[in-house]
Every structure is written in structure tokens, then in C-alpha cells.
N, C-alpha and C positions, 0 to 999 in steps of 0.2 A: 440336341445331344448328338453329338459323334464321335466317330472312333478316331483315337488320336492317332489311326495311320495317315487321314487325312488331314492333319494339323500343315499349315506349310511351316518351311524350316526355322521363319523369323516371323513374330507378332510382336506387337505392342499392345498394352492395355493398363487401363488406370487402378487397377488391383485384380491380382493374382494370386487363388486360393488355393494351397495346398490339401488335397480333401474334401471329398462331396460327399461328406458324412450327415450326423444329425448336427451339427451347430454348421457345418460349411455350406449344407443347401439354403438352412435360414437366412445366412449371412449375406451368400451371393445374390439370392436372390430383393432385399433391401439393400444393397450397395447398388445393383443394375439399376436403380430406379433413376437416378442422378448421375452413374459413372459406368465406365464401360470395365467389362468384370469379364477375365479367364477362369473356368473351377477345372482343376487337373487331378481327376479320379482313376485309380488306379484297378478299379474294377468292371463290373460291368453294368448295368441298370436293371434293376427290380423287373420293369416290363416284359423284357423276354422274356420270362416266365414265371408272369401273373400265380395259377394258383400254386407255386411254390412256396406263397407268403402266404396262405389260407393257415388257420389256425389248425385245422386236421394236418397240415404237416409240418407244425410248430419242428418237432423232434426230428423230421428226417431230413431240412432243410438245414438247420442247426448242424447235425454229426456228418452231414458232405463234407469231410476237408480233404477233398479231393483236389490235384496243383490249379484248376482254372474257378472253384466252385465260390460263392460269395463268405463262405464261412474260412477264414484260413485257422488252424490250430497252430497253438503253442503252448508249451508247458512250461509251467515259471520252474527256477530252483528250488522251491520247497514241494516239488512232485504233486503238483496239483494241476489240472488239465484245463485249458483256455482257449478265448477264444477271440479274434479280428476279425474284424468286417473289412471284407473290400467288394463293395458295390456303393454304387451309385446310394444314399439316402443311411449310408452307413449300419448303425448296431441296432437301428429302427425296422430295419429291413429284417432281423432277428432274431430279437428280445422276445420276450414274454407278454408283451406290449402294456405293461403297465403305467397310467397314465398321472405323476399325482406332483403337485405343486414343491418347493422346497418352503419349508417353514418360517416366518416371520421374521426370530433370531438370526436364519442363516445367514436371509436378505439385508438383515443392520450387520450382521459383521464381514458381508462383502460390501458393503459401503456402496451398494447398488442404490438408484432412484428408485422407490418405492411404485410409485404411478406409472413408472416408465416398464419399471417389469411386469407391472398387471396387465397394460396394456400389451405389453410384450407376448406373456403368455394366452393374451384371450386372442390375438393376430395369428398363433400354432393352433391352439384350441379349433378356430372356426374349419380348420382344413381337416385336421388329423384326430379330433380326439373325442368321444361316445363313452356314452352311458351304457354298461353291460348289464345283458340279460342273467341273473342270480338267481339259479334255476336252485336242484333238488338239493348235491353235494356243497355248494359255495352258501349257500343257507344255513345247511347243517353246521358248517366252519364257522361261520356267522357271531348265530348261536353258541356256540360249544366257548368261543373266546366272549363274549357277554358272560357266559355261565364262570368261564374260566377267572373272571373279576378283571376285564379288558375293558374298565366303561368311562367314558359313556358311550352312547353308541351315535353316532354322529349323522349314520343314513349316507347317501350319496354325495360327494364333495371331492371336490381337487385339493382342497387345504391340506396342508401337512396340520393336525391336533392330536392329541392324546388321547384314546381309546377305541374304538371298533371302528371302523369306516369303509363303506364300497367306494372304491378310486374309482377315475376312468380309466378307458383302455382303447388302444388304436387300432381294435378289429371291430368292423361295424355289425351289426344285427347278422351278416350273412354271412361272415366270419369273414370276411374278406381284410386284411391289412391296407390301412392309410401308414405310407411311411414319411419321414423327411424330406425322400425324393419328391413327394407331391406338394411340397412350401414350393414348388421350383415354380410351380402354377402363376405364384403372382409374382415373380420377375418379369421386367421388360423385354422382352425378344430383340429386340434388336439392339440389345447392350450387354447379353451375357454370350457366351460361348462353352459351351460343356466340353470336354473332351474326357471320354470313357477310354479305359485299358492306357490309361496314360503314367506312368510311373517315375516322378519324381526323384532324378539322382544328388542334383544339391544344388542349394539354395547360392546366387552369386552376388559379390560384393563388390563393393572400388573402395579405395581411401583416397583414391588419388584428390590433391588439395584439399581433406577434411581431417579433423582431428580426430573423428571415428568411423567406424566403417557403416556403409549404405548398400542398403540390398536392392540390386537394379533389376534380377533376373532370374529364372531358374532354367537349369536342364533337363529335359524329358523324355522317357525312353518310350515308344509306341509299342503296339503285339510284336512287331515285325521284325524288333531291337533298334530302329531307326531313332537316333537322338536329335530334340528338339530345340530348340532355346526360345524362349518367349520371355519379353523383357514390359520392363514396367515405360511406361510414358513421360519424358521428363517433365514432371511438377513435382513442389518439393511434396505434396500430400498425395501421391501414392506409395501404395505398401505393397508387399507381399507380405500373404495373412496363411500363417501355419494352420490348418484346421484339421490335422490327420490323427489327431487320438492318442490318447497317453502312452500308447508305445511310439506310435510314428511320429510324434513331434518332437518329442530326445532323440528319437533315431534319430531326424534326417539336421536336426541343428548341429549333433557330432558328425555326421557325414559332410557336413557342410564346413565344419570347422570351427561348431563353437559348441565349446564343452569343456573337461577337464582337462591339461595340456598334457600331461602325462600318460592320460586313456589314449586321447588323440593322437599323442606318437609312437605310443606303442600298437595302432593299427595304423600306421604310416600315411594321416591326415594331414595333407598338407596345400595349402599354407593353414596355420594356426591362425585363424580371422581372430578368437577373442577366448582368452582364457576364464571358461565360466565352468567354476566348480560345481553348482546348484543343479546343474543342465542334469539330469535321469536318477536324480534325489528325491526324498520324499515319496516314493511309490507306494500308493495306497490298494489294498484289494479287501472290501469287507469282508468278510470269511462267511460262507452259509452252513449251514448242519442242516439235514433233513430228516424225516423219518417218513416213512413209506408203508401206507396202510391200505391192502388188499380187502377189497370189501364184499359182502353176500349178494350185493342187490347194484344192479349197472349204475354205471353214474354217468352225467353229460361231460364233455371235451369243455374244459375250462381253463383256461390260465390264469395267472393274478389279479383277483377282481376285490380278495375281501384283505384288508391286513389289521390288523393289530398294532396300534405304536403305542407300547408300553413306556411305563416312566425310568426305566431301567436300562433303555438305548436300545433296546431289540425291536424288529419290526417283524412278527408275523403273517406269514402269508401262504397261500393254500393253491394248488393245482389238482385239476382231477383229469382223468380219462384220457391223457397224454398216452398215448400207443406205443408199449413198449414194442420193438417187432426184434428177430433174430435177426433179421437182412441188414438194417440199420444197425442195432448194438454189433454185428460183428465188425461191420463195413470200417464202423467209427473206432474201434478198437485195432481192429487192422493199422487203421488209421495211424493212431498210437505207437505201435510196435514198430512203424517204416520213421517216424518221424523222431524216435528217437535212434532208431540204426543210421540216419541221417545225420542229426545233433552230433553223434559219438564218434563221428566220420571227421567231419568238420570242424571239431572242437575238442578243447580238451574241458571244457567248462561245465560240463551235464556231473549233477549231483551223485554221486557214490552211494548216497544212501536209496538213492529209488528203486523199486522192486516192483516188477511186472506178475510177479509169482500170484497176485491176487486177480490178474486176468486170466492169465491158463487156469486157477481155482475156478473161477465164474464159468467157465464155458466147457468145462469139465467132471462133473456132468452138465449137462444144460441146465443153468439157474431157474427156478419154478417163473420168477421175474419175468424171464423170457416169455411166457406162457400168457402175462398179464395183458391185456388190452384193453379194455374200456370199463374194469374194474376195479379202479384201484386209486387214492390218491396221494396225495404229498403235504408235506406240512414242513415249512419252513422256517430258520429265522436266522435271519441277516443282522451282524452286529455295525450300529449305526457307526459314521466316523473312518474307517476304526485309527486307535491309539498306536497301533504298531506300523511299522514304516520299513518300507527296504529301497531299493533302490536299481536302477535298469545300465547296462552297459553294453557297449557292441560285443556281438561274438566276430563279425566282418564287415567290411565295406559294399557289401552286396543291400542295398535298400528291397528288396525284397526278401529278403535273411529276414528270420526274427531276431532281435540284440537278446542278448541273457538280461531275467528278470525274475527278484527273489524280492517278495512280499512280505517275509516274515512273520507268515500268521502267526498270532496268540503270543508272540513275542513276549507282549505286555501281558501282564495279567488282569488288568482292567478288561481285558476284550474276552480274556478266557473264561473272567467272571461272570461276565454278560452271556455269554454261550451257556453258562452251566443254568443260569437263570431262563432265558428263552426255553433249552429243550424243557424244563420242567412245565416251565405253561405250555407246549407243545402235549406233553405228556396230561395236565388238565384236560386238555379241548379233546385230545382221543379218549377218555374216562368220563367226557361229561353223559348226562343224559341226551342232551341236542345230537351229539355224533354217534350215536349207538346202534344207529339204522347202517350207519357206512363202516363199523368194524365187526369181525369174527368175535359172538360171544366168548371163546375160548383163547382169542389173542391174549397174550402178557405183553407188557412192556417191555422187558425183559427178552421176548423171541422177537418183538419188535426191532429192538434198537441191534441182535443178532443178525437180523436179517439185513439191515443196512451195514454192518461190520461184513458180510459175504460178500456183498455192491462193492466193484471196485473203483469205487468212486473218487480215488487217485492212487498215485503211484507210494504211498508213503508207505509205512510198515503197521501190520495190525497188534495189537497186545490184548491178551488173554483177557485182561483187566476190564476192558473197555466196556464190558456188557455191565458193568456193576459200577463204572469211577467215571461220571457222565462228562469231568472233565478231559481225563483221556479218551474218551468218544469224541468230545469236541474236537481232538488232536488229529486222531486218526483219521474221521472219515470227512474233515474241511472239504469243503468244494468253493468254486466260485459263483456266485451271482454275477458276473459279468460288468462291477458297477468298478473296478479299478481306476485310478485317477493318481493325478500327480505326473512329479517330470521335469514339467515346466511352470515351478507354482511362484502365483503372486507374490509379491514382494525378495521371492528365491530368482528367480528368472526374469520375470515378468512383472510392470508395475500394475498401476490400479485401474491402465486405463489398455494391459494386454500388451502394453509395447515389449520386446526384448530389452531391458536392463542393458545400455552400454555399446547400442546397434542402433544403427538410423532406419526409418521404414521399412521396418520389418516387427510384427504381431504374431504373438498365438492366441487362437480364440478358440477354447473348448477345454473337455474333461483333464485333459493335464494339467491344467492350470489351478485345479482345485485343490482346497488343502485338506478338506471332505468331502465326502460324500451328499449331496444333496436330497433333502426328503427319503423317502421309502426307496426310490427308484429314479435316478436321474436324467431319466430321457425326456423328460417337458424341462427339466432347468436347460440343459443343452441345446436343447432347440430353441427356447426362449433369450440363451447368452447371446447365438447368432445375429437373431431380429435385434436384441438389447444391444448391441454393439454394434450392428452394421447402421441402425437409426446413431447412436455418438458417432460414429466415425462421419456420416453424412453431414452430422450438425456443426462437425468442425470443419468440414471441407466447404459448408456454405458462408460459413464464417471467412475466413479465410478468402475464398473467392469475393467477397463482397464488393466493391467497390467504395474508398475512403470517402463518407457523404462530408467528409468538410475539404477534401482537396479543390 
């Protein structure tokens, strides 16, 4: 790994990865085995600072979006607050670290090899992915959705099935995070090249004497602002492979010049390589609700260990002892307030309807929240899919910009239904007998679900209603799970085998490309897409390479 001040100004190499996220580190690193492989990350690497990624500071490493820190924030249009990874080993580096397979269905209707993604996911598995210790709280969870009628109970498994299950999880016994960056282990050394703080301006083309256009190269910006260009090696089977995340892969294909034409010139894109309507359609973001239960008796620092995959598309899942601290909740809200003074500066595109009025509420008096630290936990649920869809566009030509993105939670009502349905089993598992050790005898559901209406857990507007009509609760207090996808989806963008629709060598391989959501939590599919498609991409380039045994 090194920093791309020290890139010299011209390379060549046989594929060039845009993104050393979780599908980009897999990928480069099974392409170096046979080809020689640039990954052009635009962050900086987990290493520097190791226990930043310990599970004790799950929360403070998270709310840094601070301009140089690995977490960048951005808030979509429907006033809900988010979040981009830019380091080395991408949204692995921190997630929740939940560890768990996509489901059977999924895999037959990606028309993926069956053997080949087992195999796939058990090559991430051996690096990155543990059995968690399900101490006193995540027991209690356990239970309470058993009780709740979440059955069977399945025990310990990576399977996506129907009813109670401990997944795995990428913090080992000592809470330490194994991220994506560490798939980089089994790359060849002397066939990949990293370049950290390297920042992708746009992707280059030729048509000269072809009927469609060919991606030979990209441009690269260093810390220093110094621009790079690293170009691919002439054979017809190298690519340059998009792997930067359902925002930054529509980002940088419209920056690049292939999008809608009309977007495109009205941010003075030019030349227009390829009129692609599909390019930052489809935007998916499953919507979460929580509810937040302060309990008598301490509990352990837990992240997502137990969930519930009910038959009804909602996947429950529980955190405990997560540290709420004032330093952090203000820093992060801080955060907020500059980032939209920023957005409202630069654009005229920020929603009208958001309102901050529910952060100066929160921190005025100090929310009791504030006070919480290692008593307390969370109960969630994420609606699978989801059904509703929006869609992402640039706000500028700055690749470091965030582009505008409006998700359109609950749009559908299918998804709204599945919300009203989760928080009541949420509502079960706090009333069963199993969890009555970790709530206030004298708690109601009712102060419960008031207390998360006080959480200004985004910018939207609260309504009176919300403590009694569970589906405006769903409205109001959406939050993200961080699992958003789409952009660049299959058969919209991209065929079955990740190429760009309509573009000669040139691939995206990662969560934009999806048309769902995979399993509970889609960081083992992502990391597994990488390996699963840098082993095809090899299998054609051996093919290919072969030598004609009847010439």
C-alpha cells in the first residue's frame, strides 16, 4: 500500500479498480493472482489506526465525519442521515459487523453458480468472519423472539432461514475487527499495487476505429491535488472495474460521461461518451425503526449477533451497551448542522421540508440518552428488499461532492406494512418474560416509542400522532441501516456478467449493482461478489489466452 503522492504520473496495468471497498479488496486481490492489478482508493487504510475498529468504539469511529476521517456523511433527500466509507477495506471497516450469507432464492435469481459462491463465501469466511460470544443481553434477545413466535430457532449459522438465528460477525473474541482490507493478505505482491488518498476524477474512453466506446484509463487526483493517469495495457481483456459503492459508481460513470444526457449537460459533461438513462435509478435504502430500551442491570457491548428473519420480510436484530457519550453525539450533530450550511451553499437541491428543530430540542435540555452508557439497548428491524425506489443525481462535478439522493422510504406501502408488522414483534420481545431482566418494570411502550420520537434520529418532521399510529412512527423516526444499493443495476446498467451495457471493458462489481438487498446484512454477499467474479473474470482471461490446440 501507498500513498498516491508517490504514484508516478503514467502506469499501465492489466485491470484497474476503482475502490478498495468490501467487494474491491476481494476482487483485486483474486485478479492479482494471474494479472497485474491497480486498486485506486480514495481513503486511507484501517492500520493507522488499529483500535479505532475495536468494537468499544463501534459509535465514535462511525459519527467522525470529520473532512479527512473514514466515515464521510451525507444526508439523502428524504432528511435521513448517512453514511460513506472512504478507507481502504470500505463499509467493513464500519458496520455493525454482521456476518450472514444471502439466501438460497436470492442466489437462483442472480443466476449466480451455486458451488462457485459457496466456495466464494467460505475463501471471506477463512479471513474475516467468527463465531460471537452471546453473553447475558443478546440471550435475553434471543429468547424474547423465540417467545415472540420467531421459530425455529436455528443456533449458530451463516444461512439466510426463517426464524431465530446467531449469524457471525467480523470482531473476533477480543473485539478486535477483521475488515476487507485483510482479503488484501492473499493477493500476490508483486502483481497488485494499492494507492491510498487516491481520488478518482473520470473514467477515459477512445472510439477511435470502434463502433463503441473503450475504457483505456483513468484520472487520479493525489492528497497533494496532483493528477495521475494510469491506463490499462493493451489486450482486448482488460478492464477497468468500478467497485466504489452505490453512490460512487453513478457518481463517477456521470462524471465520466455516461448517464442521462440531459443530467449530463445540464452539469456541463462533456463529451457525452453514452446516453444511459438507468445510470443512478433504482436507489435502494431498506428503511430501519428502532426502539431503545434503558435497562436496570448493565449489559455487555454487543453489536448484531442474534436476528430474527420473520416470514413477513422484516429481519430483527438487537444491539446492546453501544456508548452513547455527549462528546461524540454532539461532535456528530455538529457535524450535521455544517453539512447542511454547506449542501444549502452549494445547491439549491436540499429538501425544504427538513428541520433541525428536533436537534436543538435534544440537546436542550440534555436528553437523559445522553447519560446512557453501558445500560441500555436497541431493538431493530430492517424491511427486507425494500419495494420503494428513488433514484441519485449530481449536485456538481466535484467527485468528492456527494451527488443528491432521495430513497423514498415507505413510498410503497408494502414496505410501510412490513414496518407496522416488525415494530409489533419488536414490541413482543420487550413484553416477553425472557427480556424482563433488561427493561424498567414501570416502562410502557408507549414512553418507549416517545422516547425514540425525542431521538433526532433524522431531519424529518415529528407528528403528535406517532406515539399511538405505529405506522406514522415508521415515518417519522426511519433511520438507515447503512445496506443501500442500486444505481448501477443488472440488466438496467450492467449485464449478468457486471459489464456496462453498451461500453467496451469497462465493469462494476459491487452493491450498486443489486436490485436488493441481500440476506439480513450484505457485507459477506459483497465481499463474496468480489472473489465470485474476479475467479469469472480469470476463467475468461485463461480461456482466451489459451493457445488454439488444433492450429
Amino acid at each position: 500500500m501507498k500513498d498516491a503522492t508517490l504514484a508516478p504520473m503514467f502506469a499501465r496495468f492489466d485491470y484497474i479498480i476503482i475502490g478498495g471497498g468490501t467487494s474491491g479488496c476481494a476482487l483485486a486481490a483474486t485478479l492479482s493472482q494471474n494479472a497485474s492489478v491497480l486498486v485506486l482508493e480514495r481513503g486511507g487504510a484501517p492500520y493507522d489506526n488499529p483500535t479505532a475498529t475495536d468494537i468499544e468504539n463501534f459509535a465514535t469511529t462511525l459519527s467522525n465525519t470529520s473532512p479527512k476521517s473514514w466515515s464521510q456523511l451525507f444526508i439523502s433527500e428524504d432528511g435521513v442521515y448517512n453514511t460513506r466509507a472512504r478507507v481502504l477495506g470500505g463499509g467493513s471497516v464500519l458496520n455493525a459487523g454482521f456476518y450472514t450469507r444471502a439466501g438460497d432464492e436470492y442466489v437462483k435469481e442472480t443466476e449466480w453458480k451455486t458451488d462457485e459462491v459457496e466456495a466464494a463465501y467460505e475463501w471471506v469466511e477463512k479471513k474475516v468472519a467468527f463465531q460471537p460470544p452471546v453473553l447475558g443481553w443478546q440471550t435475553a434477545f434471543k429468547d424474547g423472539l423465540l417467545e415472540a413466535g420467531e421459530f425455529p430457532y436455528n443456533g449458530f449459522t451463516y444461512d439466510h432461514i426463517y426464524g431465530t438465528k446467531i449469524g457471525g460477525t467480523i470482531f473476533d473474541r477480543a473485539g478486535h475487527r477483521h475488515t476487507a482490507a485483510d482479503l488484501l493478505e492473499y493477493a500476490n505482491p508483486g502483481n497488485i499495487v494499492v494507492y491510498l488518498h487516491a481520488s478518482v476524477h473520470k473514467i477515459l474512453f477512445t472510439t477511435k476505429g470502434r463502433p463503441r466506446p473503450k475504457a483505456y484509463g483513468v484520472i487520479f487526483q493525489d492528497a497533494n491535488g496532483v493528477l495521475h493517469k494510469a491506463e490499462l495495457e493493451k489486450n482486448s481483456m482488460n478492464e477497468v472495474i468500478l467497485s466504489a459503492g452505490a453512490i460512487g459508481s453513478p457518481q463517477l460513470l456521470m462524471l465520466s460521461g455516461i448517464g442521462p444526457a440531459a443530467h449530463l449537460a445540464a452539469h456541463g459533461i462533456k463529451p457525452l461518451v453514452l446516453d444511459h438513462p438507468m445510470v443512478g435509478q433504482g436507489m435502494g435504502d431498506n428503511p430501519m425503526n428502532a426502539i431503545f430500551i434503558p435497562s436496570p442491570t448493565p449489559v455487555e457491548v454487543s453489536l448484531i449477533q442474534v436476528v430474527g428473519i420473520t416470514k413477513f420480510e422484516s429481519y430483527i436484530e438487537g444491539a446492546s451497551g453501544v456508548i452513547f457519550s455527549y462528546s461524540w453525539t454532539r461532535r456528530f450533530f455538529d457535524g450535521v448542522l455544517n453539512y447542511l450550511n454547506e449542501t444549502s451553499r452549494t445547491t439549491s437541491t436540499t429538501s425544504p421540508t427538513l428541520s433541525t428543530q428536533s436537534i436543538t430540542d435534544f440537546f436542550n435540555p440534555i436528553n437523559p440518552l445522553l447519560n446512557a452508557t453501558t445500560r441500555a439497548g436497541l431493538i431493530l428491524q430492517k424491511i427486507a428488499g425494500p419495494i420503494s425506489r428513488g433514484h441519485l443525481e449530481l449536485r456538481n462535478t466535484n467527485p468528492d461532492d456527494n451527488p443528491s439522493v432521495r430513497f423514498n422510504y415507505y413510498q410503497e406501502p408494502e414496505d410501510l406494512q412490513i414496518c407496522v408488522e416488525g415494530i409489533n414483534t419488536i414490541i413482543k420481545v420487550i413484553n416477553s418474560k425472557a427480556f424482563s431482566k433488561f427493561k424498567y418494570p414501570d416502562a410502557t411502550i408507549h414512553g418507549l416509542l416517545d422516547l425514540m420520537l425525542s431521538v433526532p434520529t433524522n431531519l424529518r418532521p415529528r407528528h403528535i400522532t406517532s406515539m399511538f399510529n405505529l405506522r406514522q412512527f415508521c415515518i417519522d423516526t426511519v433511520m438507515t441501516i447503512w445496506h443501500y444499493h442500486g444505481g448501477c443495476q443488472v440488466g438496467r446498467v450492467v449485464d449478468k456478467n457486471y459489464r456496462v451495457l453498451g461500453i467496451d471493458s469497462l465493469r462494476v462489481i459491487d452493491g450498486s449493482t443489486f436490485l436488493k438487498s441481500p440476506g439480513t446484512n450484505p457485507q459477506a454477499t459483497v465481499m463474496m461478489l468480489g472473489r465470485y467474479m474476479g475467479q469469472r473474470i480469470l476463467q475468461e482471461r485463461e480461456i482466451y489466452n489459451k493457445p488454439d490446440k488444433e492450429a
